[in-house]
N, C-alpha and C positions, 0 to 999 in steps of 0.2 A: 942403944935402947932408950935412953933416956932423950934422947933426939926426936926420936918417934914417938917416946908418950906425951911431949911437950907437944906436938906435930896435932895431933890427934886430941888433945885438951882443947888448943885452938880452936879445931874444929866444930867442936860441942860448945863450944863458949860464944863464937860469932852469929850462928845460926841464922836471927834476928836481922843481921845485917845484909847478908847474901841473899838469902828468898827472897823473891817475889811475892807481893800481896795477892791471893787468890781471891778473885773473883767469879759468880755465877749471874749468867743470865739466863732465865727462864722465857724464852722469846715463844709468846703465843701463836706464833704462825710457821709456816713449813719452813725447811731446809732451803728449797728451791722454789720456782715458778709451780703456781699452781691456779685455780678457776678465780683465785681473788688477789693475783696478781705478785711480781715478783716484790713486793713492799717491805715484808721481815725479809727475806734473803738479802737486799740492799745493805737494812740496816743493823744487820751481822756482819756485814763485809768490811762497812766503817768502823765499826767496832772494834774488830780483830783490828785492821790498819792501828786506829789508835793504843790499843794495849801494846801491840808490838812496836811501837814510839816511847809509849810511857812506860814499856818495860812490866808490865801488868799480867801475868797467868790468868785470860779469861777462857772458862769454862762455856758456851753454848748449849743448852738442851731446847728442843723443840716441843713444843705441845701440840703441834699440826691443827689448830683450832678446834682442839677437844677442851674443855675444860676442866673436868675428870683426871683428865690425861696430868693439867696445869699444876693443879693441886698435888699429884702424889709426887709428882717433878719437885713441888717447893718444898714439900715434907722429906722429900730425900736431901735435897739441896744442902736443906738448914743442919740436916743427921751429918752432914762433912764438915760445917763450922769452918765456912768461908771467911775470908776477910770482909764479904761487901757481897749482896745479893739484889740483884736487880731484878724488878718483878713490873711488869704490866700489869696494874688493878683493870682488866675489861670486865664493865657489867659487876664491880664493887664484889668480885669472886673470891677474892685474893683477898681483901678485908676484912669476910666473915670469916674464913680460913682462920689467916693469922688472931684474930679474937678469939676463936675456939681451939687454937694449939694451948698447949702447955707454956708457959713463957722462957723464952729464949735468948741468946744474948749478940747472935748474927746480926750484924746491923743493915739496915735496908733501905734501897734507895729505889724511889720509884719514876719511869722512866715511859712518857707519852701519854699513860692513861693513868691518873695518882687517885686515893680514894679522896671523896669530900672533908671538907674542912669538921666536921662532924665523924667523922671515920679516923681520919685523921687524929682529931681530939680525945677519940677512944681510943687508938692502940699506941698510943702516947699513956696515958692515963694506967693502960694495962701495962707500960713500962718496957716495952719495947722500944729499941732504938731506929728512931725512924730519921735516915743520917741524909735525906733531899730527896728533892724532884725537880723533872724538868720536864715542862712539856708546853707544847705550841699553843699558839691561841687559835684556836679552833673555830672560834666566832669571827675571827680577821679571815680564816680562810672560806666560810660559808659568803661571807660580804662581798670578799675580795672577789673570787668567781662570778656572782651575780651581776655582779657591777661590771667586767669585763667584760660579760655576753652579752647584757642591755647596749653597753656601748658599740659593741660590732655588730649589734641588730638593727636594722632597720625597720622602726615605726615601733605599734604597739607590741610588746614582747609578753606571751603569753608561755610560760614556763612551765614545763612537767622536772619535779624534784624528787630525783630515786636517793634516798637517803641508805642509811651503810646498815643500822641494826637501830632496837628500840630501845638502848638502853646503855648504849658505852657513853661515859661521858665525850669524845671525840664525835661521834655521830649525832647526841643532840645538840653541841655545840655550833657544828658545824649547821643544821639546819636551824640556830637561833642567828646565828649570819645570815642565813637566804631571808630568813621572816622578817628580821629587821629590816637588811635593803630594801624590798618588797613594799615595807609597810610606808617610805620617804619616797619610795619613785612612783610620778607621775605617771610612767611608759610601761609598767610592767605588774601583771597580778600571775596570783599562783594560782594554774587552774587544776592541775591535778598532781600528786604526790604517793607516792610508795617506798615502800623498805624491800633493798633486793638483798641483805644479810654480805653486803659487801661482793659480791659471785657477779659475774659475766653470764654467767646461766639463767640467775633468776633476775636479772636484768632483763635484759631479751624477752623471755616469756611474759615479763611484767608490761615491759614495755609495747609488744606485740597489742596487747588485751588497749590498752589507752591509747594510742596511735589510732588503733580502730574507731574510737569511739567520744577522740577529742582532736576534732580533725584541726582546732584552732592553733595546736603545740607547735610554735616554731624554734624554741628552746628549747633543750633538756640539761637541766642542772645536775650533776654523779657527783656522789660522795667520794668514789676513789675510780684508777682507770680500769679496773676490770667492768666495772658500773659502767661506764659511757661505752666500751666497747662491745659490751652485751647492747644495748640500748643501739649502739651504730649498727648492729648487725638488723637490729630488728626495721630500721629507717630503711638499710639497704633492701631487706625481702620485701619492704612497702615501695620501695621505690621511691621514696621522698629525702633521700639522705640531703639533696644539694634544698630541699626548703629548712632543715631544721637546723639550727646551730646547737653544738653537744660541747659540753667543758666537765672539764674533772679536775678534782683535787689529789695530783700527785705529780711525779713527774717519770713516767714511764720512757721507755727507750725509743730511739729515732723511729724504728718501725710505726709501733704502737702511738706513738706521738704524733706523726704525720696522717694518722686517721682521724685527729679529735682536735677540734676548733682552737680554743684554749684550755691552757692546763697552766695549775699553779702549784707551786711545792713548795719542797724545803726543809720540811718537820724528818726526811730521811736522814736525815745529818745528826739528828739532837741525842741518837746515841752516843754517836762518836765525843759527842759536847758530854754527857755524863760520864764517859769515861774517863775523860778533863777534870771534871767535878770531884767524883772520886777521885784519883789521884792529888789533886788537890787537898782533899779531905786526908790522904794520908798521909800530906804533908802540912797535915794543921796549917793550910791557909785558913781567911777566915772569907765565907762564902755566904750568899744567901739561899737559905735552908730551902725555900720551895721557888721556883724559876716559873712564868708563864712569860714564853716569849712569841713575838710578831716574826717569826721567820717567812712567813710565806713570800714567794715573789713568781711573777711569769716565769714560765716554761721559756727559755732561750737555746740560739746555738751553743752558748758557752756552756749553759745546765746541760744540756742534751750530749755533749760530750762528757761532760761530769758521769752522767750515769755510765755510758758507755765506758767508761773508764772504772766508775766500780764494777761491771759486770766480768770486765778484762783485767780485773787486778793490777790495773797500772797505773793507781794515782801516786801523785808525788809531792804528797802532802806531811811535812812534822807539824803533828796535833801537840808535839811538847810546845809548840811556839805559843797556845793558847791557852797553857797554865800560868798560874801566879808566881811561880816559883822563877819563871825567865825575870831576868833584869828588864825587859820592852819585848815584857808579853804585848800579842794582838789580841783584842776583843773578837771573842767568838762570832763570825757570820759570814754571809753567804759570797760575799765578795770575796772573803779572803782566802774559800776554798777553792774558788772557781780556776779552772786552768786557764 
């Protein structure tokens, strides 16, 4: 008897030491492939890979690109009193949010879309624990695309830019890269521009209407690959697909990649890198607090098997190698994921 309550004292005393640290990610976009592309289901996949490396209970919830939806997701989220809550600020939703909750003590790490340094400095201020960020340079990836397409075009390059939304920071970023390239190169002007909300649907339609009526378009610049393959669709019902060159920023799978001129990515990874981060964090490394990284790089055969390999659940990658806590950690990038 006295065996057993010794047994059972243990138990209640170590707790701390056996759980896993819970975490929540609130991922704005669907489960699965949908009209704006398989993008979140990716970067849920590296996700999971990395918690099941680093040993981490992460949680998934979807908002299917509701934001409604996003919000009662985070107000439940935070009612379970996670170790670590990962949230996409799209469209600075998520900022007002948390400013008009009751205050809380859930720490939060924001992950692709973070709010402004002014938002930032407010739910600081309101004493929220705001414990990082990571997210892409968005402006390298507007640049980096344009600059690709100018170089595999021949002569003067007259560009149509379907931009993603009017208001996430990742989509005006990205179209302050095409404005900048634009504004240094001699060979290339923007003649016409639209917002297809990210969709392959409203691509196509969009692009149908200026095709028609700006015969000069031998470019077209996509925010992500659902955008360019809406857009190719509408080239092909014109019949002009072999005069225009089409690029997008992501890095969609062999099929889908083999219909679109260049593609560039990379920023599908940088969950997997915040789940690095946090665990990090929970190992009191000492880190730096808000991340904007240059990850993008060309769509390759190696990347194109990369994805293929998240979609088949067969990579074979320890994301422990890229915490602080290894004696000869590797620095997080694209190289070192690549098979």
């Amino acid at each position: 008897m006295a065996k057993a309550l010794s047994f059972l004292f243990c138990l209640f005393c170590i707790p701390s030491v056996l759980a896993q640290h819970k975490v929540i990610f609130i991922n704005p976009g669907y489960a699965d492939t949908n009209t704006t592309g398989p993008f979140w289901f990716e970067v849920s996949e590296l996700m999971r890979d990395a918690a099941d490396d680093l040993d981490i209970d992460l949680t998934i919830e979807y908002a299917n690109r509701n934001h409604i939806l996003m919000k009662s997701l985070v107000v439940e989220a935070i009612d379970t009193k996670p170790d670590m809550l990962i949230l996409v600020d799209e469209k600075s939703v998520l900022s007002q949010l948390l400013l008009d909750l009751p205050k809380f003590d859930t720490p939060i790490y924001f992950l692709l879309n973070r709010p402004t340094d002014d938002e930032l400095a407010a739910l600081s201020n309101k004493g929220l624990n705001i414990s990082g960020s990571v997210v892409p340079n968005n402006v390298q990836a507007g640049k980096l695309l344009a600059q690709k397409l100018v170089e595999k075009n021949n002569g003067q390059a007259n560009i149509y830019a379907i931009h993603g939304d009017y208001t996430t920071h990742a989509s005006i970023d990205r179209q302050q890269g095409i404005t900048d390239y634009i504004s240094k190169a001699n060979n290339a002007k923007l003649v016409a521009q639209s917002v297809a909300n990210w969709s392959a649907t409203h691509a196509y339609r969009q692009s149908i209407g200026f095709l028609n009526h700006q015969k000069q378009i031998n470019i077209i610049w996509s925010a992500n690959d659902a955008i360019a393959l809406g857009a190719i669709r509408a080239l092909n019902d014109n019949k002009i697909r072999d005069k225009v060159l089409v690029g997008a920023i992501n890095w969609p799978l062999k099929a889908a990649s083999e219909k679109i001129d260049i593609c560039i990515g990379g920023h599908v990874t940088l969950g997997a890198l915040a789940m690095v981060n946090i665990y990090d964090i929970f190992q009191q490394q000492p880190l730096e607090l808000h991340q904007n990284i240059a990850i993008f790089t060309p769509h390759t055969a190696r990347t194109v098997t990369f994805v293929e390999q998240i979609h088949s659940n067969s990579l074979a990658i320890d994301f422990k190698k890229f915490s602080k806590t290894e004696q000869n950690s590797e620095p997080f990038s694209i190289a070192a994921l690549l098979p």
